[in-house]
Steps between C-alpha positions, in 0.01 A plus 500: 500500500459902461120510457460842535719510165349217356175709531645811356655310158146358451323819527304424734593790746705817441785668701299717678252199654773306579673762685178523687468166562868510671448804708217325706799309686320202553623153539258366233633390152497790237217288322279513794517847569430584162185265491411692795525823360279378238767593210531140342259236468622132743424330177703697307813463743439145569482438123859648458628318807429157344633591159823576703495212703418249311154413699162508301206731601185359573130687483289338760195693455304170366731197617354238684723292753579189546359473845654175550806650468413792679375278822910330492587806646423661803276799512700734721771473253303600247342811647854573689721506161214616292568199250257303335563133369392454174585204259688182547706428180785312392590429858511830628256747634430886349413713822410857431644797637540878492830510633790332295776597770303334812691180466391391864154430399657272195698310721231441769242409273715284326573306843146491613347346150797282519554573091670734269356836423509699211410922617318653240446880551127645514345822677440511903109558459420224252690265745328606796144478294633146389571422862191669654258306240662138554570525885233746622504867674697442820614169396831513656333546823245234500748264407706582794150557735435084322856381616421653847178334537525152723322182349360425835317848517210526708186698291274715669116423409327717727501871544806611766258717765587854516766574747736254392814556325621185286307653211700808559794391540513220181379872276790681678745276327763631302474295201114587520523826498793474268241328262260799554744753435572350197137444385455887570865637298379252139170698557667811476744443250193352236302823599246383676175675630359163658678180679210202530564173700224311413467153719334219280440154501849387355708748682562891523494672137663852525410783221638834414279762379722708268316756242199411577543109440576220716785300446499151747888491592695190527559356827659155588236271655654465818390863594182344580666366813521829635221688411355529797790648675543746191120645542607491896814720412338713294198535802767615754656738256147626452423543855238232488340211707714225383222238694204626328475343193122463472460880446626753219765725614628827325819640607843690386858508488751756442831348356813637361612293194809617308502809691142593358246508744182268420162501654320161483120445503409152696171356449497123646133282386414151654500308176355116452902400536630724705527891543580716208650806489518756218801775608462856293862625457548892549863622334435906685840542262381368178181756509510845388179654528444780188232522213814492244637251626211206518507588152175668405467680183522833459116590405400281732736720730386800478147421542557317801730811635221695427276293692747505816562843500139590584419664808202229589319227386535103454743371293483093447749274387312156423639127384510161631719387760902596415431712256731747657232751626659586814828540338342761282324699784833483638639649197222755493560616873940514466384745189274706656653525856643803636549685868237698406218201497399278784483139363296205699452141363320219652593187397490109550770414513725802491762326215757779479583784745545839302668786654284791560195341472290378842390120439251359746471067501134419527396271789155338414537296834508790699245714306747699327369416144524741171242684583521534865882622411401743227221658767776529731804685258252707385521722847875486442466768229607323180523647172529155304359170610582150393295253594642135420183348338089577474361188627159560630242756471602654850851574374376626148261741672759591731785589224220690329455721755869527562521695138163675527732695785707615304779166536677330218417143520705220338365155498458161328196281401478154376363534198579358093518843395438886513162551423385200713594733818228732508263250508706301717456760790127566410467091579672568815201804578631766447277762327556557098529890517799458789677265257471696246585841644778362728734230267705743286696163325538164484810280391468091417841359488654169425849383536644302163854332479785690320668357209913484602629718350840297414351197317167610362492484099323670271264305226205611278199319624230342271192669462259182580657498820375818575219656692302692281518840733874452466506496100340856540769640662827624338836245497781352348681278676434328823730316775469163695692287814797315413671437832844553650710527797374808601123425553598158590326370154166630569508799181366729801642686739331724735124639509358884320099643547314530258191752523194619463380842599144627504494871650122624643395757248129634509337242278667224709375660818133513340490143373603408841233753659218277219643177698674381124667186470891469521456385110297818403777703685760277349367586158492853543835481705628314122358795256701746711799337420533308822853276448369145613693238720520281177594809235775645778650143504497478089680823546803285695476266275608762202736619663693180569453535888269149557308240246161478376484139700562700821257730423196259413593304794480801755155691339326150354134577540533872487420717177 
């Protein structure tokens, strides 16, 4: 069969593509390659392949298997072929695959299940998501690391004492840290910022955070046979004591997966069950540091370039935990960088290295603490200052001083929104009139989930089902989640800020001065057309970027 011309008398590529496609010289099928290049859709070609062949094509996104029928075959067939049993009828068997030429996998599925199969054609994801949610991330492996196992298997119930290497060894295994590896590579390929192994009472539970949400991942239960020499794999990789396990520990790793290099987070907790460990996954590749490019809008923009182009003062970034405020002071520093400028930060825990900017690690063991460090850079003739987080009074007072000098200072606070910094740092003691006359701008930011931008759909919304400060604003038509291939059926794909900017202008600075509430200054910050979290997330909404679910969800409780 002549697919490439198959292709071309359907339309579904041109001379010039296919040309393209046949220049790269590779051994791959003409199909592939031009999957690849992203010029036609796998559906699309599979679709066409069937017609041809007389096979049907199948849509797995919402089947449910047989798992009967599934466990008649073995498991690394399955995952080796990338075929998926699904129905027993008439006497034969319909197995799914993406490839109608691989006739091996036919013929050696057909012997193992000792029946007659029937191929039906569907696309490579769906059958590795159908795969993944019946048998389990790394299910291929555990079954193997199972068959391995001896019945007679002696079960350690004490600690092994430091010093010896059984533990070691049994965590150095290949199909263990096969299994790891694994565990790691689905977390990068859903996207996510978090990987949790939580230990509980019926066995260990593993959850991607992805967006923003966790998502518990499907495992087979047998993995709970070797969770303890995952967490002890994942305590060498870290560098870490793998016989203390009464204690937290908090290391890193530095991987290469898929040639992109990925810095790993460890945290390990003794839980009621056993130790858990939350891993925060760095993609350095994935992360492009620029104002533009974390999407903020454009008044909000040029405020906030205004802000960072001063020659001194505080400038504050606030929000809750992963709200992206360190990727914006990033951001802030790539833009305003320049051989001409000394840049310092002081951070814990430094997440990125930038070039051309001097990052110092803070080491509260040892003393070295934000404070302590910002004391220290000062003599090291800075011109702009970041300082990772105000925590205490002693670092507030410190970063004050720091821009009463005649330093740019970039930091964050923990707080709901703008306004609620100023008398955030006055409740840490530091004086009203240095507040005021020091903090040139604050920025409260949230993250909120992006709509995907291949299956979201339009509709016109009903009014009841409004908020009323929505019905004020100005729209037509709005858009909501559907689900595809793309954003693995979620409707979302990836995260964008949303903002709220409140610059220090003299009223601000005297209500501060009076000691005023964060509402009074809120209210004033409002009549001065102050964009709120909630109004610059409407805004997304209008514009088709997120939903007005996503937005209630991220600023519920805020006005």
């Amino acid at each position: 069969m002549n697919i490439g011309s198959l292709l071309l008398d359907r339309g579904l590529v041109n001379d010039q593509q296919l040309e393209m496609a046949r220049e790269q010289n590779s051994e791959q099928r003409i199909d592939r390659l031009l999957i690849e290049m992203g010029v036609i859709r796998e559906d699309e070609t599979l679709q066409l392949l069937a017609e041809e062949l007389g096979m049907e094509f199948k849509n797995l996104k919402e089947f449910e298997v047989d798992r009967d029928l599934l466990d008649a075959f073995p498991t690394t067939a399955i995952f080796r072929h990338e075929a998926v049993p699904l129905v027993r009828e008439n006497g034969h068997v319909q197995v799914a695959i993406s490839d109608p030429f691989n006739l091996e996998s036919i013929d050696e599925l057909s012997t193992l299940g000792n029946c007659r199969i029937e191929p039906v054609l569907a696309c490579r994801e769906e059958i590795l998501d159908l795969i993944k949610r019946n048998l389990g991330v790394g299910g291929d492996t555990i079954n193997q690391m199972v068959a391995q196992r001896s019945d007679d298997e002696v079960d350690l119930l004490a600690d092994i004492p430091e010093g010896m290497g059984e533990l070691a060894e049994s965590a150095q295994a290949p199909s263990v840290i096969r299994l790891v590896n694994e565990l790691l590579v689905e977390a990068l390929e859903q996207r996510a910022s978090d990987v949790h192994l939580e230990p509980q009472e019926k066995g260990l539970v593993i959850r991607f955070r992805v967006d923003g949400m966790l998502r518990v991942q499907p495992v087979p239960p047998e993995i709970n046979h070797f969770a303890s020499a995952i967490v002890t794999r994942l305590k060498i990789m870290s560098r870490l004591n793998i016989a203390e396990k009464r204690l937290p520990q908090d290391g890193r790793i530095n991987i290469r997966i898929q040639g992109r290099e990925i810095d790993v987070r460890v945290s390990i907790i003794p839980m009621l069950h056993g130790e858990g460990i939350v891993m925060r996954l760095l993609d350095k590749e994935r992360m492009v540091f620029n104002l533009r490019g974390i999407g903020m809008p454009q008044n909000v923009y040029d405020q906030f370039n205004d802000l960072i182009s001063m020659p001194h003062g505080i400038v504050l970034v606030t929000g809750p935990t992963g709200s992206g405020k360190t990727t914006t002071l990033y951001s802030a520093l790539n833009e305003i960088k320049s051989p001409t400028s000394k840049i310092i930060t002081v951070e814990d825990p430094v997440e990125y290295q930038l070039p051309g900017i001097s990052q110092i690690q803070v080491h509260s063991k040892i003393g070295l603490t934000f404070a302590a460090g910002l004391r220290s850079i000062l003599r090291h003739d800075p011109d702009i200052v970041l300082i990772g987080e105000i925590r205490d009074g002693e670092t507030a007072t410190s970063a004050i001083q720091a821009s009463l000098t005649g330093h740019l200072v970039f930091s964050t606070l923990h707080t709901n929104d703008a306004p609620s910094a100023f008398t955030r740092l006055i409740d840490m003691g530091v004086e009203p009139y240095l507040v005021a006359s020091t903090v040139e701008g604050i920025l409260a930011q949230r993250l909120v989930r992006k709509l995907c931008e291949r299956c979201k759909v339009p509709f016109t919304p009903d009014p009841k089902d409004l908020p009323p400060d929505f019905l004020e604003l100005d729209f037509e038509t709005l858009y909501k989640p559907v689900g595809c291939r793309d954003c693995r059926d979620l409707g979302y794909s990836g995260r964008m800020g949303i903002y709220e900017l409140l610059n220090n202008d003299a009223e601000v600075k005297r209500l501060c001065v009076e000691g005023a509430s964060a509402g009074v200054i809120r209210e004033y910050g409002l009549t001065h057309n102050m964009l709120t979290l909630r109004n610059s997330g409407y805004q997304r909404v209008i514009d088709g970027s997120t939903t007005l679910d996503e937005i209630i969800r991220i600023t519920r409780g805020e006005h």
